[in-house]
Structure formats: C-alpha cells, structure tokens
C-alpha positions as CSV (number, residue, x, y, z in Angstrom):
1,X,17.8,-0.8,14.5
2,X,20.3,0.5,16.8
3,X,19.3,2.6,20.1
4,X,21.1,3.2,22.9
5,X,18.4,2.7,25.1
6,X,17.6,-0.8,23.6
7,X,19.3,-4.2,24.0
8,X,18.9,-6.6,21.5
9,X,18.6,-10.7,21.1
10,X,18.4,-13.2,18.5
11,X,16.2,-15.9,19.0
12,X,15.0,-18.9,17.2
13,X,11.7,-17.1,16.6
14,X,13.2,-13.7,15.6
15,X,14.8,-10.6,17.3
16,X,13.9,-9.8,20.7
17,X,14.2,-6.0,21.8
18,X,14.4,-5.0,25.4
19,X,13.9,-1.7,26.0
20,X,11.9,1.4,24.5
21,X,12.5,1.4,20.7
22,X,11.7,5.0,19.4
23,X,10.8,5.1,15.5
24,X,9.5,8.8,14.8
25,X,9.7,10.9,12.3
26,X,12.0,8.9,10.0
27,X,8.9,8.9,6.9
28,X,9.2,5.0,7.0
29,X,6.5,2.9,5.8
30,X,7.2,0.0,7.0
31,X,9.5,-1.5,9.9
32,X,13.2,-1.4,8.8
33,X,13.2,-4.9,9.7
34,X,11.3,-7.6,11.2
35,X,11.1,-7.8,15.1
36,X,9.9,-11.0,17.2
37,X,8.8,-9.0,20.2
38,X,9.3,-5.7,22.1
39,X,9.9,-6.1,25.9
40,X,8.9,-2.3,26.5
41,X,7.2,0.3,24.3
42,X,7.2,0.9,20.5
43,X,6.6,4.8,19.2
44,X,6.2,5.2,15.8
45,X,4.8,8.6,15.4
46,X,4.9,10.5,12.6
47,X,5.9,8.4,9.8
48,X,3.8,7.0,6.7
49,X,3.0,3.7,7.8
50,X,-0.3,2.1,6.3
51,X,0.0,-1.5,7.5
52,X,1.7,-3.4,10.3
53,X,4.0,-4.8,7.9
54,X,7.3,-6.5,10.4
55,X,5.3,-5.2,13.4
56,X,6.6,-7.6,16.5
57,X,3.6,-10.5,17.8
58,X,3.9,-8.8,20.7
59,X,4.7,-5.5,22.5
60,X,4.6,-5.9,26.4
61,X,4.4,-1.9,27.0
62,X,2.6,0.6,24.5
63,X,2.4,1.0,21.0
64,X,2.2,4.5,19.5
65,X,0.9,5.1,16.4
66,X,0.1,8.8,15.9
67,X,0.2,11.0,13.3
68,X,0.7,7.8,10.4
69,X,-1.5,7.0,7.4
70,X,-3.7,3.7,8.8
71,X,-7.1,3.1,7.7
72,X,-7.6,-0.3,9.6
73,X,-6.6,-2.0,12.5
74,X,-6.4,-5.5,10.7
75,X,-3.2,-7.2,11.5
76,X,-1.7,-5.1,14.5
77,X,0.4,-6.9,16.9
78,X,-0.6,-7.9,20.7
79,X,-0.3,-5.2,22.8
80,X,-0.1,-5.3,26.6
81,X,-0.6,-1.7,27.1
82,X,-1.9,1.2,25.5
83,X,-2.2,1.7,21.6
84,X,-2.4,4.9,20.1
85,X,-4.0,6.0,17.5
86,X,-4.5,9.5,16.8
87,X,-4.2,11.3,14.0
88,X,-4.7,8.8,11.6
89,X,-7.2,8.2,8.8
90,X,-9.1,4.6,10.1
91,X,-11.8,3.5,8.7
92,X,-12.2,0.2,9.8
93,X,-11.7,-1.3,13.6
94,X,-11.0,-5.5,13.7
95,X,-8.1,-7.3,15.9
C-alpha cells in the first residue's frame, strides 16, 4: 500500500492508515494486505472482491464498494460513514 495521500502506522494491533486509501480498478480480490483501521475513507470500486477478506475493524469515513462481485454483507468491517454498494450481485444482507 503506498499513496501519497496516506500516512501510515504500525501498531500492536496492526497497521493504522490515515488518510483516504484509494483501491479501484486494480482486479484485486482481496486486500493486498491486512489493515487494522482506516482513519478516513476506503474506495474499492471496480475490482473482483467477494469477501471482506484483510478488510480493516474499522473505517471512520466511508467505504465504497461499487461495481465488485459480493453476494453478502457477512463479515464487513465497522463503518462510521456511508457504505456503498452498488453494482454488485448481493443476495444476502447480515452485519
């Protein structure tokens, strides 16, 4: 992960991003690596993610998800703004 937007701390409970951390378009399917929390927004739009696989606990802005391949909700992270979903295939809404 490396933005220039972003700053970036290691914790004893994981890595700590501050700042908007853009993801889109990069055909991931999962998180390139495991974050703690997001102090800001997370966009991953237009990828192939199916499950929330080293998502942060929590996001303190929003969390875009558009245009991916979910079918559930199970598992995604605490969110103190909006989520997005459009564009995706769910089936199934649980927190």
């Amino acid at each position: 992960l490396n933005q220039e937007s972003c700053t970036y701390e290691q914790t004893n409970q994981g890595l700590i991003v501050h700042g908007n951390l853009k993801l889109d378009n990069l055909n991931l399917t999962k998180l390139p690596e495991k974050i703690y929390q997001i102090q800001g927004n997370l966009s991953t739009n237009r990828n192939n993610l199916r499950d929330f696989e080293n998502f942060p606990e929590l996001i303190t802005g929003f969390l875009s998800l558009t245009g991916n391949k979910y079918t559930s909700t199970r598992g995604i992270p605490n969110v103190k703004g909006s989520i997005y979903l459009d564009f995706n295939q769910l089936t199934e809404l649980v927190d």
